[in-house]
Every structure is written in C-alpha cells, then in structure tokens.
Backbone bond lengths (Angstrom), bond angles and torsions (degrees), N, CA, C in turn:
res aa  C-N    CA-C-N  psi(-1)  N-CA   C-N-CA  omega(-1)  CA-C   N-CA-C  phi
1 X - - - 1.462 - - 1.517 109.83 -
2 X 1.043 94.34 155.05 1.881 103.62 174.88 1.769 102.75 -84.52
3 X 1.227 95.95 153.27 1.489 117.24 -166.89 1.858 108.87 -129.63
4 X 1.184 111.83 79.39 1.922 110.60 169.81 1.161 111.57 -86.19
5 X 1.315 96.63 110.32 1.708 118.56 177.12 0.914 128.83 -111.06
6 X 1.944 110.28 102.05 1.436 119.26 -155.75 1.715 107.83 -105.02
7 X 1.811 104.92 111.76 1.257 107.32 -164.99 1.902 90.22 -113.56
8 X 1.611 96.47 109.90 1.360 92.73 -173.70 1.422 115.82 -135.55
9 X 1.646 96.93 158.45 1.100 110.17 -170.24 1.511 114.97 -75.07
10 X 1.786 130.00 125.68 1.073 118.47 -143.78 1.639 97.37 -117.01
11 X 1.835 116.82 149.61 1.980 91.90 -171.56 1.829 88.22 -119.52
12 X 1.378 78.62 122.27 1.504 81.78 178.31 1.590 125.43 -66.28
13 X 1.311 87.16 129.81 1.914 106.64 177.48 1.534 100.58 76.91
14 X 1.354 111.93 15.87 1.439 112.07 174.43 1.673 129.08 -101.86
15 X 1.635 111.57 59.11 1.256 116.69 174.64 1.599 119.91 14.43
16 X 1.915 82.62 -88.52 1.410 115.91 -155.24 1.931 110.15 -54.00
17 X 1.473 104.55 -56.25 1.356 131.30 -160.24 1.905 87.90 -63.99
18 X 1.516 119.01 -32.62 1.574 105.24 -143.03 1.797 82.91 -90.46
19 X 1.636 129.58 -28.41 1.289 127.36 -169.67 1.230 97.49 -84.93
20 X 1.820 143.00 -32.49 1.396 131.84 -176.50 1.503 105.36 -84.08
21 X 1.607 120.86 8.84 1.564 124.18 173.36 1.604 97.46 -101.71
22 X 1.098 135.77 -59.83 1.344 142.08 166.90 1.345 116.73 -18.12
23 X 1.753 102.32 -69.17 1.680 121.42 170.23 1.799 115.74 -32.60
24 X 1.083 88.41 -64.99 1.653 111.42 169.10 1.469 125.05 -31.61
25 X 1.287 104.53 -74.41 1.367 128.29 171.10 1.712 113.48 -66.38
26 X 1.037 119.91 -38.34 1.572 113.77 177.65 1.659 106.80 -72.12
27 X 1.519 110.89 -39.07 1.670 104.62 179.75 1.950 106.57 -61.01
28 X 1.318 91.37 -40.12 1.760 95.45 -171.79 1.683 111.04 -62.18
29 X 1.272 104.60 -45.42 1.142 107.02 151.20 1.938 140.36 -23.00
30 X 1.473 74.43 -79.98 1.982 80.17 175.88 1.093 108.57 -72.72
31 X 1.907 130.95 -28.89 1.335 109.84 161.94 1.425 112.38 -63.71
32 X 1.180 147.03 27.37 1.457 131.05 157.28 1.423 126.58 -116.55
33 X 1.914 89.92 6.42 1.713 96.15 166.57 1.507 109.19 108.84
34 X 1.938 103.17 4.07 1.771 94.98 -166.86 1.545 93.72 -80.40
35 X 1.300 116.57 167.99 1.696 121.21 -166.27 1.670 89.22 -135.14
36 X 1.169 135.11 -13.08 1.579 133.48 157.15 1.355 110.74 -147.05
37 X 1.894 106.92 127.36 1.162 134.24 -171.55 1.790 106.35 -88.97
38 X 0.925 127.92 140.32 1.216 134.61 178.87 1.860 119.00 -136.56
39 X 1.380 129.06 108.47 1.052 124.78 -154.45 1.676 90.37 -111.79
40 X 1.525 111.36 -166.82 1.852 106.63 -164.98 1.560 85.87 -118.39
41 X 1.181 108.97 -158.88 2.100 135.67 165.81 1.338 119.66 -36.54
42 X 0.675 126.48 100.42 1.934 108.10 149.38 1.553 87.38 69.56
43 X 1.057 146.69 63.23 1.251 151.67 178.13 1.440 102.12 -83.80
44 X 1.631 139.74 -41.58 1.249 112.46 -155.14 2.110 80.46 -110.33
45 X 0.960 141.48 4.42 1.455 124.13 158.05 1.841 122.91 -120.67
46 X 1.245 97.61 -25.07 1.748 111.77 177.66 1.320 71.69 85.64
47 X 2.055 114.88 -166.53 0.663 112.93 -170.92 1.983 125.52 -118.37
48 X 1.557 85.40 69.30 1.243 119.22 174.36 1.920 115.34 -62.37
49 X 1.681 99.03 55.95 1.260 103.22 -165.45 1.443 119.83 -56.61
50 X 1.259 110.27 -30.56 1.345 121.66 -161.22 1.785 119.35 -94.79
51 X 1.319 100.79 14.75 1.398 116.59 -161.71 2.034 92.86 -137.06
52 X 1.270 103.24 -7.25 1.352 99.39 -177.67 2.123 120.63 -51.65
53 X 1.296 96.72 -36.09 1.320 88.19 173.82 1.464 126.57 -67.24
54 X 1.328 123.27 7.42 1.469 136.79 169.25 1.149 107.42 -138.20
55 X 1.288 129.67 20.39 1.666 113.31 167.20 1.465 94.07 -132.12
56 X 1.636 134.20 -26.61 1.579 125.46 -152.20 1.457 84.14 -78.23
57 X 1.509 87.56 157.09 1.850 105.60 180.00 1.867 105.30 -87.00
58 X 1.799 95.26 137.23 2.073 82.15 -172.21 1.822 98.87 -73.46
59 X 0.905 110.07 158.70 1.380 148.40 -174.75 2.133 89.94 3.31
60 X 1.643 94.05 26.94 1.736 85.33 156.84 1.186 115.28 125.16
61 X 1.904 95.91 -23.68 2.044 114.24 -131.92 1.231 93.35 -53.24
62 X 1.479 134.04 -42.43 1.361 137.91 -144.96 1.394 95.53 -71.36
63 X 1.743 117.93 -73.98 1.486 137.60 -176.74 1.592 106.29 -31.08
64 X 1.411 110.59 -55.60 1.355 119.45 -160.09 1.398 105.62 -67.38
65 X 1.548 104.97 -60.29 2.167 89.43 -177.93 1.133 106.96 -57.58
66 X 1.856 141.97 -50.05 1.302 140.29 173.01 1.641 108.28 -8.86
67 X 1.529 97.87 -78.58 1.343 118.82 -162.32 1.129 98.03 -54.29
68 X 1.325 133.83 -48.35 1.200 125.90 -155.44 1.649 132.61 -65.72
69 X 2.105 74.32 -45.38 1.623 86.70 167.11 1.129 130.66 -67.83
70 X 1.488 122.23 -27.69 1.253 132.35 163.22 1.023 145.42 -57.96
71 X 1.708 117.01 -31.07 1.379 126.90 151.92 1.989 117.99 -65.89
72 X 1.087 96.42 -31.23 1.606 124.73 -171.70 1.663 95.42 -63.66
73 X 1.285 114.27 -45.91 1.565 135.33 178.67 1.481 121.59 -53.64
74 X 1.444 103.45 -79.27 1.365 116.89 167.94 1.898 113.86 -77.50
75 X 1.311 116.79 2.52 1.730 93.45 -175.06 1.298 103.67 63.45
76 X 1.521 123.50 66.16 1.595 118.76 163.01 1.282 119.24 -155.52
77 X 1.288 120.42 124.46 1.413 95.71 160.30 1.441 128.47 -64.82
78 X 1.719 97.90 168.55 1.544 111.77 -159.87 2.037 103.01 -134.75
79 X 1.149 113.84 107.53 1.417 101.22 -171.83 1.636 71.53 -106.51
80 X 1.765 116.79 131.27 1.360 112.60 -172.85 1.111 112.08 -118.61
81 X 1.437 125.03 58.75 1.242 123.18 170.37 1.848 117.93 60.64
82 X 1.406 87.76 -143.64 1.702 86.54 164.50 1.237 117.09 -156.62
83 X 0.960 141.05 143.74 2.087 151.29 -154.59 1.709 89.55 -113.83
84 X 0.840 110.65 162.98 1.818 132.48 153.40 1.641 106.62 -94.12
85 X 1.128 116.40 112.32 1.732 123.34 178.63 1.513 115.90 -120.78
86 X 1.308 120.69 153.98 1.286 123.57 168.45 1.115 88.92 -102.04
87 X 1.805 105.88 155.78 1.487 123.60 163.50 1.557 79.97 -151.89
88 X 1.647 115.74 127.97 1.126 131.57 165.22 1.406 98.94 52.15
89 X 1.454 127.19 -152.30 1.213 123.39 -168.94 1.355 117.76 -78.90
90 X 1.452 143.17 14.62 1.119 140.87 -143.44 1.694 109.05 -149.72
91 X 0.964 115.34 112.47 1.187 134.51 150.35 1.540 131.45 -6.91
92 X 1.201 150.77 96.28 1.824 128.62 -179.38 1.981 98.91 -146.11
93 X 1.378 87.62 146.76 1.490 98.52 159.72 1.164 113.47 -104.56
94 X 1.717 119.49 111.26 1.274 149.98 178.66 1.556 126.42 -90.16
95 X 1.073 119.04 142.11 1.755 131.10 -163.89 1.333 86.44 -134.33
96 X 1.338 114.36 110.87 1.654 134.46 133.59 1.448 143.06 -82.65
97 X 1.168 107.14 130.71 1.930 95.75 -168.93 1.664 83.58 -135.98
98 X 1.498 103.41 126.65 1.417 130.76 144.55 1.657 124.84 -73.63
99 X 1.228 123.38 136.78 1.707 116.17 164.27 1.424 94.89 -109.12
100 X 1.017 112.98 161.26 1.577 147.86 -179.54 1.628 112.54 -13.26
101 X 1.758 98.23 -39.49 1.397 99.90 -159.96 1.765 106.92 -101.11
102 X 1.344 94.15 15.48 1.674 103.82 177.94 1.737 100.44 78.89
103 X 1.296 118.73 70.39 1.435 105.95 -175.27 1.620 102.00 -158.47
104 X 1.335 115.59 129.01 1.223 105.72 172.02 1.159 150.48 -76.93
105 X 1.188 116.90 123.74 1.549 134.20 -169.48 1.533 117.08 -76.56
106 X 1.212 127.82 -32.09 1.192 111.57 -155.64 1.936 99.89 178.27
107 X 1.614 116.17 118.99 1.375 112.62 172.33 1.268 113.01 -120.20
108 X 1.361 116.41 117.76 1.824 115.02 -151.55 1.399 104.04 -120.54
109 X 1.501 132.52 80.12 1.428 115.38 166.57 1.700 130.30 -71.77
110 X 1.379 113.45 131.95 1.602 128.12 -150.30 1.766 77.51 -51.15
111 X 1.316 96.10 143.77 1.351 116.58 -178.91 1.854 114.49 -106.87
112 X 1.600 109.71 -20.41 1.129 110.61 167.61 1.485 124.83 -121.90
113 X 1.210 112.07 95.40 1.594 113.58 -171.13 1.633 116.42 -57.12
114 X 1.363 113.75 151.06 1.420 110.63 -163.10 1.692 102.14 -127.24
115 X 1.626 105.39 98.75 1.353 116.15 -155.12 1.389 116.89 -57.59
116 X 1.756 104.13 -33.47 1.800 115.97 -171.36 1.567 102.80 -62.28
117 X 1.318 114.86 -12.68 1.531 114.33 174.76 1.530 128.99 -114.47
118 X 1.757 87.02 31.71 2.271 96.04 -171.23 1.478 113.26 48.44
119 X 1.321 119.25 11.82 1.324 105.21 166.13 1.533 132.67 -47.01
120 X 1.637 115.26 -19.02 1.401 119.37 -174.70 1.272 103.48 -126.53
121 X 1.344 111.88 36.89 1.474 123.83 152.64 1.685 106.38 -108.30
122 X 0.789 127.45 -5.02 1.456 130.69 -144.77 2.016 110.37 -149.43
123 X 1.343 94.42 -38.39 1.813 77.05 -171.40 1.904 83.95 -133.52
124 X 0.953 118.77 -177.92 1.543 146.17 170.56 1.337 120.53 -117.49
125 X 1.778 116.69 144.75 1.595 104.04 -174.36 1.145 104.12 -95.85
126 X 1.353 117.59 -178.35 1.270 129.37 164.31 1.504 115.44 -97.04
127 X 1.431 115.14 -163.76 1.602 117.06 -155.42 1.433 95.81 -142.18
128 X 1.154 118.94 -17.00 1.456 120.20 -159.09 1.455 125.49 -98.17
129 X 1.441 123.06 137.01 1.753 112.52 165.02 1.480 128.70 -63.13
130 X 1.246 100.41 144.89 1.841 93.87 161.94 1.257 133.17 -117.25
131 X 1.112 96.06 74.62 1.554 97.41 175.27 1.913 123.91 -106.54
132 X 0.984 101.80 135.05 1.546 106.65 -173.50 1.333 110.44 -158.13
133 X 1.735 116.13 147.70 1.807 114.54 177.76 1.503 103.88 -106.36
134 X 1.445 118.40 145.02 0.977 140.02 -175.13 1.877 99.93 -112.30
135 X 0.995 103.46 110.71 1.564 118.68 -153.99 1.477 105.36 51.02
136 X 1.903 110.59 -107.15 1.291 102.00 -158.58 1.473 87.64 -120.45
137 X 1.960 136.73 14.70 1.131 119.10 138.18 1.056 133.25 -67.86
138 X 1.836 121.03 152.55 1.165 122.20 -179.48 1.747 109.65 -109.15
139 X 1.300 115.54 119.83 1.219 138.50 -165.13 1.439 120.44 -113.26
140 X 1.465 106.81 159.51 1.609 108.72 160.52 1.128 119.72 -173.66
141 X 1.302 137.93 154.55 1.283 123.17 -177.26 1.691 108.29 -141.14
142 X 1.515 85.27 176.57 1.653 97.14 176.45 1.674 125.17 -156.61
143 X 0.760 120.66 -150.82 1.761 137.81 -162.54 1.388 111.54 -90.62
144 X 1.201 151.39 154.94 1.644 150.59 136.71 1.632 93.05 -34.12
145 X 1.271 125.43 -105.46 1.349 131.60 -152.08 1.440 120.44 -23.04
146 X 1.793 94.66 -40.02 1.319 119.98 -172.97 1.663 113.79 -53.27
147 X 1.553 120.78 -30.38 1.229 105.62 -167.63 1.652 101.24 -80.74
148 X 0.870 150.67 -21.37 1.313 160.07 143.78 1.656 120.21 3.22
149 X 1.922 93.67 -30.62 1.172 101.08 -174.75 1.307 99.82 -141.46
150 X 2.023 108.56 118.22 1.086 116.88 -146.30 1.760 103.62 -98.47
151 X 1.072 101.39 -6.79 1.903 104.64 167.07 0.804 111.47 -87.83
152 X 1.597 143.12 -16.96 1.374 130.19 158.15 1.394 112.57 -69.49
153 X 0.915 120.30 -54.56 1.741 129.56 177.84 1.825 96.74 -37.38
154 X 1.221 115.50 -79.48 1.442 143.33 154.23 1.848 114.24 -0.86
155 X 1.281 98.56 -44.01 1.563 109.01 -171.77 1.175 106.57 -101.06
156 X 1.516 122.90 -20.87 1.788 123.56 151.19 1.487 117.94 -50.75
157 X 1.167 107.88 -50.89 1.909 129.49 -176.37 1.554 94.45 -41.31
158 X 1.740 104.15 -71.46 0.980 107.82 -168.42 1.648 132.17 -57.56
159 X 0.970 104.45 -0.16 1.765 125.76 -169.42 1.410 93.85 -107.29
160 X 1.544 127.25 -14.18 1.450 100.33 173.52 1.546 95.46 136.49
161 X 1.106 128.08 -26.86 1.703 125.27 -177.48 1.371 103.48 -62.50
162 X 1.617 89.96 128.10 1.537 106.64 164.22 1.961 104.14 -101.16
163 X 1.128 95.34 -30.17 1.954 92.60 -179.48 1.790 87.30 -125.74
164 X 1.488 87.32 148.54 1.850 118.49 159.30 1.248 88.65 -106.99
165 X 1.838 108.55 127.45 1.498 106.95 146.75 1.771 96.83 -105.92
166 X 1.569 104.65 129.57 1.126 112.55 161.83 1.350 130.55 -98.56
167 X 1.287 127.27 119.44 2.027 131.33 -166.95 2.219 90.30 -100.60
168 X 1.380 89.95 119.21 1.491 91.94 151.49 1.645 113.93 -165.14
169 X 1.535 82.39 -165.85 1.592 92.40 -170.29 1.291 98.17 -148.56
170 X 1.524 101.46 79.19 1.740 132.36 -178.74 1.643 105.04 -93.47
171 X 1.726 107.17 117.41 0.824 115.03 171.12 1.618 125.20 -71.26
172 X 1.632 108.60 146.10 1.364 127.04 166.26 1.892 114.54 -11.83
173 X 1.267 107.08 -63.40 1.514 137.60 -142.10 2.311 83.00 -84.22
174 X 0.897 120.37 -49.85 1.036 109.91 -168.00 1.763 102.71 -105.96
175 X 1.581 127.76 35.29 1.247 118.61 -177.63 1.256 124.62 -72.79
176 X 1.727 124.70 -26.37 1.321 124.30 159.31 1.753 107.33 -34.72
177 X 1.053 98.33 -81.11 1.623 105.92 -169.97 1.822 106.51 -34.12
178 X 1.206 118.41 -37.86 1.435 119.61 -174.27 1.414 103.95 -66.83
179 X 1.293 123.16 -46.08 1.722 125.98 160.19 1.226 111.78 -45.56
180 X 1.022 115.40 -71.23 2.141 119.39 -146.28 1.874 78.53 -65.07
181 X 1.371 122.64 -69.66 1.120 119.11 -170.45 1.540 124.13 -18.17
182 X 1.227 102.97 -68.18 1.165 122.48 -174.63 1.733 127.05 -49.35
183 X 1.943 91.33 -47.13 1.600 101.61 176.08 1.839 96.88 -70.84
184 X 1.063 123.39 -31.12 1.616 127.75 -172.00 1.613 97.98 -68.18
185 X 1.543 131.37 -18.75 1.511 121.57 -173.62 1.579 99.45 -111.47
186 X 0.945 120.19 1.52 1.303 121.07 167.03 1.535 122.59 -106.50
187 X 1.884 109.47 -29.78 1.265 105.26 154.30 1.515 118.13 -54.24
188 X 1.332 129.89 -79.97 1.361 153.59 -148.70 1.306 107.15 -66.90
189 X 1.739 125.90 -8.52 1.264 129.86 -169.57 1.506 100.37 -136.53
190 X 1.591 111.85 17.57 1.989 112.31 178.88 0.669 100.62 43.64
191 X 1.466 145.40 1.56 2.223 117.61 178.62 0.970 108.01 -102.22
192 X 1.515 116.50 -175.15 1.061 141.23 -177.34 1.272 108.23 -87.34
193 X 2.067 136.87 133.84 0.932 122.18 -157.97 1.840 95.17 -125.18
194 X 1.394 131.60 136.18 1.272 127.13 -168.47 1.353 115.44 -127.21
195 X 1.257 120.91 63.30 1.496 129.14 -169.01 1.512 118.28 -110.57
196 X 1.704 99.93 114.38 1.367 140.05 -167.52 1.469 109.86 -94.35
197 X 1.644 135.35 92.63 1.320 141.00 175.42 1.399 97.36 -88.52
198 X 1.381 105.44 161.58 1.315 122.42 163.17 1.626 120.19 -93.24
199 X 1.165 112.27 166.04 1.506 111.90 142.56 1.286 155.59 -110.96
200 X 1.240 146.98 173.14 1.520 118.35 165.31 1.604 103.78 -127.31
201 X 1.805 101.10 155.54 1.144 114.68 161.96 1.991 125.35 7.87
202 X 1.337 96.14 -76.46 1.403 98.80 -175.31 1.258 128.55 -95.88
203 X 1.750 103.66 24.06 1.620 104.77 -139.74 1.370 139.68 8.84
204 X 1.737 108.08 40.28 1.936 93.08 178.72 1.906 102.91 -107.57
205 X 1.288 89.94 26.10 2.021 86.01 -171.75 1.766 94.80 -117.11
206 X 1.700 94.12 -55.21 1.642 95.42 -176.04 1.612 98.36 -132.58
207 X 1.655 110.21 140.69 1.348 109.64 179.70 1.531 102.69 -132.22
208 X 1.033 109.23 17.03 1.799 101.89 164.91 0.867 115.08 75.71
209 X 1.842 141.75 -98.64 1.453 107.46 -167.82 1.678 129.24 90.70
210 X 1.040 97.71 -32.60 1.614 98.90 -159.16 1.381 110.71 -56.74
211 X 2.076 103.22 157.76 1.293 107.70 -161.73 1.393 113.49 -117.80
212 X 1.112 115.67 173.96 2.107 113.19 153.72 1.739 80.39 -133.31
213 X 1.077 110.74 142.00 1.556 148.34 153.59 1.393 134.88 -74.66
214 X 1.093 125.33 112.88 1.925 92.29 171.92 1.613 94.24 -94.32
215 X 0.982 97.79 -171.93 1.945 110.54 171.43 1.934 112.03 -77.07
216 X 1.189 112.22 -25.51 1.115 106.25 164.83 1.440 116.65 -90.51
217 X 1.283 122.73 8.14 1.522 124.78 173.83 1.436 131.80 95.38
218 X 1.103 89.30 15.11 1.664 105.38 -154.78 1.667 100.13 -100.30
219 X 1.294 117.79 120.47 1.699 123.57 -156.05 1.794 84.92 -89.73
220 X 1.574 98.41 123.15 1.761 111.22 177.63 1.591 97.02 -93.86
221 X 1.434 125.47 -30.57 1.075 121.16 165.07 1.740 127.41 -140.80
222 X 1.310 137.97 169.36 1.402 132.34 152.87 1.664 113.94 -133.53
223 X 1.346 116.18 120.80 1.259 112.20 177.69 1.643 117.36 -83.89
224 X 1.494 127.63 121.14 1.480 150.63 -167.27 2.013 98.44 -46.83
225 X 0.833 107.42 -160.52 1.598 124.70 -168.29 1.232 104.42 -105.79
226 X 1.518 140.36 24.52 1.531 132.24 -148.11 1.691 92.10 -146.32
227 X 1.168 141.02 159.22 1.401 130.01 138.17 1.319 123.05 -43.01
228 X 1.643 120.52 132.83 1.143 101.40 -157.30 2.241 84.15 -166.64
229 X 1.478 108.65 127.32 1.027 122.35 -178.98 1.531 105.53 -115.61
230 X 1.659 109.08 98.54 2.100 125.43 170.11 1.502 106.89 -77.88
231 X 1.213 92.91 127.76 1.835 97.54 149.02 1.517 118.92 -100.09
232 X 1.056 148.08 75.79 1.261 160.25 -170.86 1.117 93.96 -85.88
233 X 1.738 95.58 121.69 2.138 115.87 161.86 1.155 100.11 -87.95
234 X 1.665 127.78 134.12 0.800 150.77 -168.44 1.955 117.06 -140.22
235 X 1.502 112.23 102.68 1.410 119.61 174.89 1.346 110.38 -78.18
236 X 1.362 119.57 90.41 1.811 118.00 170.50 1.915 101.53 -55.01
237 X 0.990 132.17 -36.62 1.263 120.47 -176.43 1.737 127.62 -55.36
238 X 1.257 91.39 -2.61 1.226 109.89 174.84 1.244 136.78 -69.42
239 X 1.643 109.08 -2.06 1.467 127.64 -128.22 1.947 74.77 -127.32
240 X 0.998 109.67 -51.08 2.004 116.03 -162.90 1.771 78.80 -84.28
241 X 1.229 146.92 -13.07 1.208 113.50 176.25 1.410 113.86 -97.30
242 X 1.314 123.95 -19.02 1.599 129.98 175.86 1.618 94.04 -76.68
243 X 1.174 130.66 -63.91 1.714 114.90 179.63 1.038 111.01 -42.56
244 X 1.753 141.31 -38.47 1.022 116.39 -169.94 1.632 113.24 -94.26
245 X 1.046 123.47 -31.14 1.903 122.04 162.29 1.718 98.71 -46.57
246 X 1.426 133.12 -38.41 1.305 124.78 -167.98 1.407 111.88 -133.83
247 X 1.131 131.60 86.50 1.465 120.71 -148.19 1.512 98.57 -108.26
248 X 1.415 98.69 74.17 1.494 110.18 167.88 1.297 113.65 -48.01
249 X 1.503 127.55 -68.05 1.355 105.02 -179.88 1.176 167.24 -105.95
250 X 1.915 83.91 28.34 1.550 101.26 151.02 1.676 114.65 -84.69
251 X 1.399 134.64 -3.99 1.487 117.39 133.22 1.336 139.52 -85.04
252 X 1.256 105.01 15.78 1.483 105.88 165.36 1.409 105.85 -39.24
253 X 1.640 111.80 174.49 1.545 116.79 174.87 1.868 107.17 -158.23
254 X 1.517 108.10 43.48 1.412 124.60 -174.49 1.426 122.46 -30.12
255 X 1.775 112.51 -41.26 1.537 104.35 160.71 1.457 116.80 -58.02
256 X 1.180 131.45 -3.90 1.645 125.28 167.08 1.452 106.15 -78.18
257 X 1.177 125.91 -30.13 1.564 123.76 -154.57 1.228 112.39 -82.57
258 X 1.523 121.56 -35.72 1.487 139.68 -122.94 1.240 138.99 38.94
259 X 1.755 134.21 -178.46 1.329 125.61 -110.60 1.947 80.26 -87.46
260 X 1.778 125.48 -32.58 1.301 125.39 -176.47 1.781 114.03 -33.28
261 X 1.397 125.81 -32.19 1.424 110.37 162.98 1.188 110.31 -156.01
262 X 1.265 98.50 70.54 1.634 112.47 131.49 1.441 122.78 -96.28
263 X 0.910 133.00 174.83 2.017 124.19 -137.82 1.759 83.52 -120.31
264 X 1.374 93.97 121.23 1.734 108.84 168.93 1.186 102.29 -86.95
C-alpha cells in the first residue's frame, strides 16, 4: 500500500490556517496515489494548552465530519493524527481514523500524559485501545508519549496490529530517543512502525524526523526538518514473514509477565 506522510508544519492556536493546511495536503496526497493518510499531534491547535477552552474542538464535531468527508471523497484512509477536543467539561487529545468509506474506525484518547509538557494540567487521558483494520489490515495506533511505554504498544500487537501509526509532537532536544524508540517498537513487536512528527516554525522546538519502519527495523524512510509530504510503498506482508523466521510470540511466556499483557 501507499503510505502519505503528512509531516507538518503546525500554527499555533491557529484553528483555521492548521485545517485549510491539512485540506491541502491530504488532497495532494491522494492525488499522488497515497491509499492511507497519516497526520501528526495536536494538529488543529499545537499545543496551545492554555487557550484550549476556545480553540479545542467539542466532542470532535468539527474534526470528525472533516475527516470523514474527506476520506469519503478521495477513497482513502485517514489515520488523523490527533485534535485537542472537549467532551463535557474536560479536555483530551484525540486520534481519529476514517476508512475509505468515510466511517469511523477508532476514537483514541492519549492514554499517557506527558508531564514535561503540562499535559496533566490541562487535558485528561483516556483508558482505551486502538485497534482497528483498514480494509483487511490490522492496525492501531497511538500518542508520542505513548511509545515510551512498550506494553502498551505491545498489547496493540497482541490484539492483531501489524503497523503502529504513531501521531506526535516530539521535541527537537530529545530526537535520538524518538528514533532508537521507535526502531525498538517495531523490532520487539514485528510490525511495521508509522510515525508522523510535526514541525515548527523555526525548527528549534520540533524538527520532524518522521519514520516508516519495517519489523526488522530497517528505516524505509526519514522525513528532514522542513514540511514535507512522503508517499512511502509499503509491503504489510512482511509482517507474517518476520514472525515466522522468529516466532517470538509463540515463545512468549505471559504467566511470567502478569495479567497487564496477556491478550484480552
């Protein structure tokens, strides 16, 4: 499958400008043949925490028909990053994924808040997995902070993910770690790993980076420090032939671990 990998430059506290950049880039996109869209963090506010009660989207409405129609439009999936939303009184950074036919797949609030950035002054996590197939792949995604923690990642796998798409907004200062990490969650979990950073303005906060993975670790792409829209070919079959040369998890040994990942 084709892979559009939208590593973008995000304007903080800027609604309007960050959804008519999105628009843009997702059409240019599917005109170049990508068949799943993948957007970064906090895409329609950055992380304009303190302004959230007039910029977060209510319980989505805006993000959700957008996305919808848009995948619905071009025939594509849409793994959409993540918006800042209200639901009731509370704050969350949310991950939406459309399939093809404009329909929702999957509503994922970041489950691990990332304190060095007031995230848990400001929004609430969620509780929930994401896993969902986009035709007849089996997928899931998650948060920046989130890869940090490799049994969550781990407990997607086990539910059926052959790719993590990961959406963040990984700073400059710690970008090693956003690498090694990443090839380390795509080794240890055989999939394919699809992680979409943003950038900023001057690139000295966020410089992007972003990757495709194979399961053996091997970087198919890295996106530079600039705004920058990939079409990356991508063989999911790749995924049932590394389990079976290494069939990690039929040696798993889950009564060692405890009950946190063993496969619900």
């Amino acid at each position: 499958m084709k892979l559009g990998c939208i590593q973008l430059k995000v304007a903080f506290g800027d609604v309007e400008k960050n959804f008519s950049r999105v628009d843009q880039l997702v059409r240019e996109a599917a005109a170049k043949g990508a068949e799943i869209v993948v957007l970064p963090e906090m895409w329609n506010t950055s992380y304009a925490l303190k302004k959230l009660e007039g910029l977060a989207d209510v319980n989505g409405e805006r993000t959700k028909e957008f996305l919808a129609n848009l995948s619905k439009e071009l025939n594509i999936h849409i793994v959409g990053g993540s918006v800042a939303t209200k639901k009731g009184d509370s704050f969350y950074n949310t991950m939406l994924t459309y399939n093809r036919q404009g329909e929702l797949l999957g509503e994922y609030d970041k489950a691990h808040l990332f304190r060095l950035m007031d995230e848990h002054l400001y929004l609430s996590a969620g509780d929930g997995q994401n896993n969902f197939k986009l035709d007849n792949l089996d997928a899931a995604g998650v948060i920046c902070y989130d890869i940090r923690f490799p049994e969550w990642l781990r407990l997607h796998a086990l539910n059926g993910a052959k790719v993590l798409f990961v959406s963040a907004q990984w700073p400059t200062a710690r970008i090693d770690h956003w690498k090694t990490l990443l090839q380390a969650r795509a080794i240890e979990n055989q999939c394919f790993v699809v992680a979409i950073n943003r950038i900023s303005g001057n690139h000295d906060n966020f410089n992007g980076q972003s990757m495709v993975i194979e399961p053996w670790g091997e970087v198919l792409w890295t996106g530079g420090a600039d705004e920058e829209l990939a079409i990356v070919d991508v063989d999911f079959s790749k995924v049932d032939e590394v389990r079976t040369r290494i069939p990690v998890y039929d040696d798993r040994r889950p009564e060692l671990y405890g009950d946190v990942l063993k496969k619900k």
